[in-house]
C-alpha positions as CSV (number, residue, x, y, z in Angstrom):
1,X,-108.6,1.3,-19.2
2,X,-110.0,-1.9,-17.2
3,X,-109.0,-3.8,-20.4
4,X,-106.0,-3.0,-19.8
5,X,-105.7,-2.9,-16.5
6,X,-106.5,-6.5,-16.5
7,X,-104.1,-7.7,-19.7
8,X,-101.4,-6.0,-16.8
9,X,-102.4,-8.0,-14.4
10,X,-102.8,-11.3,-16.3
11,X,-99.3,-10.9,-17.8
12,X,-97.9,-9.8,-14.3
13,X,-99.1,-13.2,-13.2
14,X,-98.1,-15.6,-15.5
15,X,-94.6,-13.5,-15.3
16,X,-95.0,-14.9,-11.6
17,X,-96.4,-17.9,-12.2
18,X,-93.7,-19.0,-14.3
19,X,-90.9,-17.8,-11.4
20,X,-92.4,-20.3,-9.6
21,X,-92.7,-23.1,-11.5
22,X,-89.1,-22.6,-12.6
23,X,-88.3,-24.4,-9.3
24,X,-90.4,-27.1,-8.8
25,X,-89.3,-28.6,-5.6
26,X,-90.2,-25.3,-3.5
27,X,-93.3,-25.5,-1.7
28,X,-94.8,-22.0,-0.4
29,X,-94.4,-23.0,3.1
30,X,-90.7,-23.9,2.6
31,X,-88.0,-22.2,4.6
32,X,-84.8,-22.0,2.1
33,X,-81.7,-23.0,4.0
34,X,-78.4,-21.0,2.9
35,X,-76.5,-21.2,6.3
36,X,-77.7,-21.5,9.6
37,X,-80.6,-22.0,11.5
38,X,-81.2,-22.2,15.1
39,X,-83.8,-23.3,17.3
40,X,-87.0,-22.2,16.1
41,X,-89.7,-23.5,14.6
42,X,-90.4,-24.2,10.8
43,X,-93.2,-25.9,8.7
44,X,-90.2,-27.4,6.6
45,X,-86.7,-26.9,5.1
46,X,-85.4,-27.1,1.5
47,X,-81.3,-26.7,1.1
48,X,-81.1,-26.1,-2.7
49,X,-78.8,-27.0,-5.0
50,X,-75.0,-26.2,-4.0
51,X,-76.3,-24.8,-0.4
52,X,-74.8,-25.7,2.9
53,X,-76.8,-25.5,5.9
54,X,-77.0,-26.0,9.3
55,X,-79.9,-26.4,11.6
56,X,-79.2,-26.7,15.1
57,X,-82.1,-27.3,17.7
58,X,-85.1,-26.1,15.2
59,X,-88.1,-28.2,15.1
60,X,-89.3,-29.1,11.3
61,X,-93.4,-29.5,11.5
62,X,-93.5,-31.5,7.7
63,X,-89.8,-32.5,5.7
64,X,-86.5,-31.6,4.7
65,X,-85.2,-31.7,1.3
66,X,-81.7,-31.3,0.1
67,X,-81.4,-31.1,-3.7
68,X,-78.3,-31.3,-6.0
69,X,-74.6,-30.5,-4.4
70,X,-76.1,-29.6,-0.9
71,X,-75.1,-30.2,2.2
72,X,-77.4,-30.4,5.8
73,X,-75.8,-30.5,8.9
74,X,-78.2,-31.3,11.6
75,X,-77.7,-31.5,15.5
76,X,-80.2,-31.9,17.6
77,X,-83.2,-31.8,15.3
78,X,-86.6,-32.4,15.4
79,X,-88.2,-33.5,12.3
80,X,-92.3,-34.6,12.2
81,X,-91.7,-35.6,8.4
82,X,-88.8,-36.9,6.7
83,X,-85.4,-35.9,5.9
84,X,-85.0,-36.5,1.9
85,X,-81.4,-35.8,0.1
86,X,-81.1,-36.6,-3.9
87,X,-77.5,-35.9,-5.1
88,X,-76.7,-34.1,-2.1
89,X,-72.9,-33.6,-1.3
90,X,-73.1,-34.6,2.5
91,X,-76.0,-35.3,5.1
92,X,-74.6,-35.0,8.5
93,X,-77.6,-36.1,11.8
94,X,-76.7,-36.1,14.6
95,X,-79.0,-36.1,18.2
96,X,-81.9,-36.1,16.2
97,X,-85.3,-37.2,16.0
98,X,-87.3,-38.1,12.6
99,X,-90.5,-39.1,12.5
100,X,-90.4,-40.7,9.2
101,X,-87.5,-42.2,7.2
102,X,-84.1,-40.7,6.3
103,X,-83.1,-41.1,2.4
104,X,-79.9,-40.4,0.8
105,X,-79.5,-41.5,-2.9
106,X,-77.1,-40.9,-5.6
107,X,-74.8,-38.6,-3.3
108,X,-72.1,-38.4,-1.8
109,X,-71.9,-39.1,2.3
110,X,-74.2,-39.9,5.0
111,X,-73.4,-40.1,8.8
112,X,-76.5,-40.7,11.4
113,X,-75.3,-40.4,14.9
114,X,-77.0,-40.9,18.1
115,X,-80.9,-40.1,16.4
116,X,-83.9,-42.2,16.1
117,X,-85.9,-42.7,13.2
118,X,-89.3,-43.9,13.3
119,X,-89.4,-45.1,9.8
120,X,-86.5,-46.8,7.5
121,X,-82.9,-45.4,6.9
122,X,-82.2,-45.9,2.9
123,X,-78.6,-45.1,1.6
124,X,-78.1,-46.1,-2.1
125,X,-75.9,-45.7,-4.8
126,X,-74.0,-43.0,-2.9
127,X,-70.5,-42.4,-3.2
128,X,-69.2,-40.8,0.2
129,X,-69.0,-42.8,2.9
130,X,-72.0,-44.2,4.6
131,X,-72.0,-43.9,8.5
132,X,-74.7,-44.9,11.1
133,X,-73.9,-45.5,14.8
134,X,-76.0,-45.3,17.9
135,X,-78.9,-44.9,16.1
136,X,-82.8,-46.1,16.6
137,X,-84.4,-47.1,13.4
138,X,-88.0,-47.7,13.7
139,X,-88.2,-49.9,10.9
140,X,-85.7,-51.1,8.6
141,X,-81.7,-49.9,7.7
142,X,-81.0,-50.5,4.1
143,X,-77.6,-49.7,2.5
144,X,-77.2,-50.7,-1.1
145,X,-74.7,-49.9,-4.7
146,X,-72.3,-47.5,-2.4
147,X,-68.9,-47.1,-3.0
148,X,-67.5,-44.9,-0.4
149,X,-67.5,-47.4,2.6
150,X,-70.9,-48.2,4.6
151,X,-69.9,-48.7,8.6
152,X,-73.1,-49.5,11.0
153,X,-72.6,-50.1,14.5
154,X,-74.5,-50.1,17.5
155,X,-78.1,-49.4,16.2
156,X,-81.1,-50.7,17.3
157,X,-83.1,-51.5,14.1
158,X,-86.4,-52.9,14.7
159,X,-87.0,-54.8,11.8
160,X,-84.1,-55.7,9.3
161,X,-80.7,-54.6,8.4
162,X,-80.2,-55.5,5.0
163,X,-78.3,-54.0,1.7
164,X,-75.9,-55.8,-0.9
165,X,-73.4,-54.5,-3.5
166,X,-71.8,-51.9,-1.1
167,X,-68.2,-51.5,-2.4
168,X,-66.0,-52.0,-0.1
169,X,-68.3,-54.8,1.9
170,X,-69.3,-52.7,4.9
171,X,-68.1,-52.7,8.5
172,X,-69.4,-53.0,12.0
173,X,-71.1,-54.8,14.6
174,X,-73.3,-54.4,17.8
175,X,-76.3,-53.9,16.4
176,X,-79.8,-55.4,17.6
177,X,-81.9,-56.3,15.3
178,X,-85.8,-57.2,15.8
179,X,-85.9,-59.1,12.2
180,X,-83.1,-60.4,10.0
181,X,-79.7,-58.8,9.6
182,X,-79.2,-60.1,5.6
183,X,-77.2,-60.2,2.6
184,X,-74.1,-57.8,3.2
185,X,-74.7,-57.2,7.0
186,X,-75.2,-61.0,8.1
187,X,-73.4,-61.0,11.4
188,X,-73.7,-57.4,12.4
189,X,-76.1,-58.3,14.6
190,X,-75.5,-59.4,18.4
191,X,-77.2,-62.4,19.6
């Protein structure tokens, strides 16, 4: 019986075991996004794949993740980590903080309104359009390969502003800049 007992147990655990490894990007302290969330807190956030969520007012203690065809839309966040989006259909920030960086790659749009960052703002290769105004960036903005439009204006970037091969060249102007505004964005910077 306690042979038994225990082949049970062993199959009822790779059973779970492999539930869980079939999705490899959720942690066990994730909090699954599917619509929205208010202001509370969490350790972190994962929107996955073809999910639309909001947070509004909720404090994020590590990062957010949006996977495939997802879409975050954020006012008012607080986020310790970083905010993370791979082939996401739209990131939308707006009165935000982030502790760490904001990524977007290989997705559709990006808008960052009126946050800080305390780390870089990377937006490559997406295909939406690319939008960051009245933002703080700790360290470096970097826009590079997208081909919906890239507009930044107003920021204050403390190191560089820098990206190339944005189709259609971007737009916008008003920014100060601690380092070098280069390459596609020479002249966005005020003096």
């Amino acid at each position: 019986m306690r042979k038994q007992f225990l082949a049970l147990a062993t199959t009822a655990g790779a059973v779970a075991l492999t539930g869980l490894t079939a999705t490899p990007a959720l942690a066990a302290d994730d909090v699954v996004c599917t619509g929205p969330i208010g202001a509370i807190e969490v350790t972190s956030v994962l929107v996955p794949e073809e999910a639309d969520c909001s947070l509004e007012g909720t404090r994020v203690l590590g990062d957010v993740r949006v996977l495939e065809d997802a879409s975050l839309d954020a006012d008012g966040i607080s986020v310790r980590g970083s905010v993370q989006a791979q082939r996401a259909e739209s990131v939308d920030i707006s009165d935000s903080f982030v502790r760490s960086l904001v990524q977007v790659q290989e997705g559709g749009s990006l808008t960052l309104t009126g946050s800080e960052v305390g780390a870089d703002v990377q937006a490559t290769k997406n295909d939406g359009a690319v939008r960051v105004t009245g933002t703080s960036v700790g360290n470096s903005l970097q826009a590079s390969e997208n081909t919906g439009g890239v507009e930044v204006t107003g920021n204050t970037i403390r190191v560089n502003l820098t990206g190339q091969d944005n189709r259609p060249a971007p737009v916008g102007g008003g920014n100060v800049v601690g380092g070098d505004d280069q390459k596609q964005f020479e002249g966005f910077a005020v003096s």
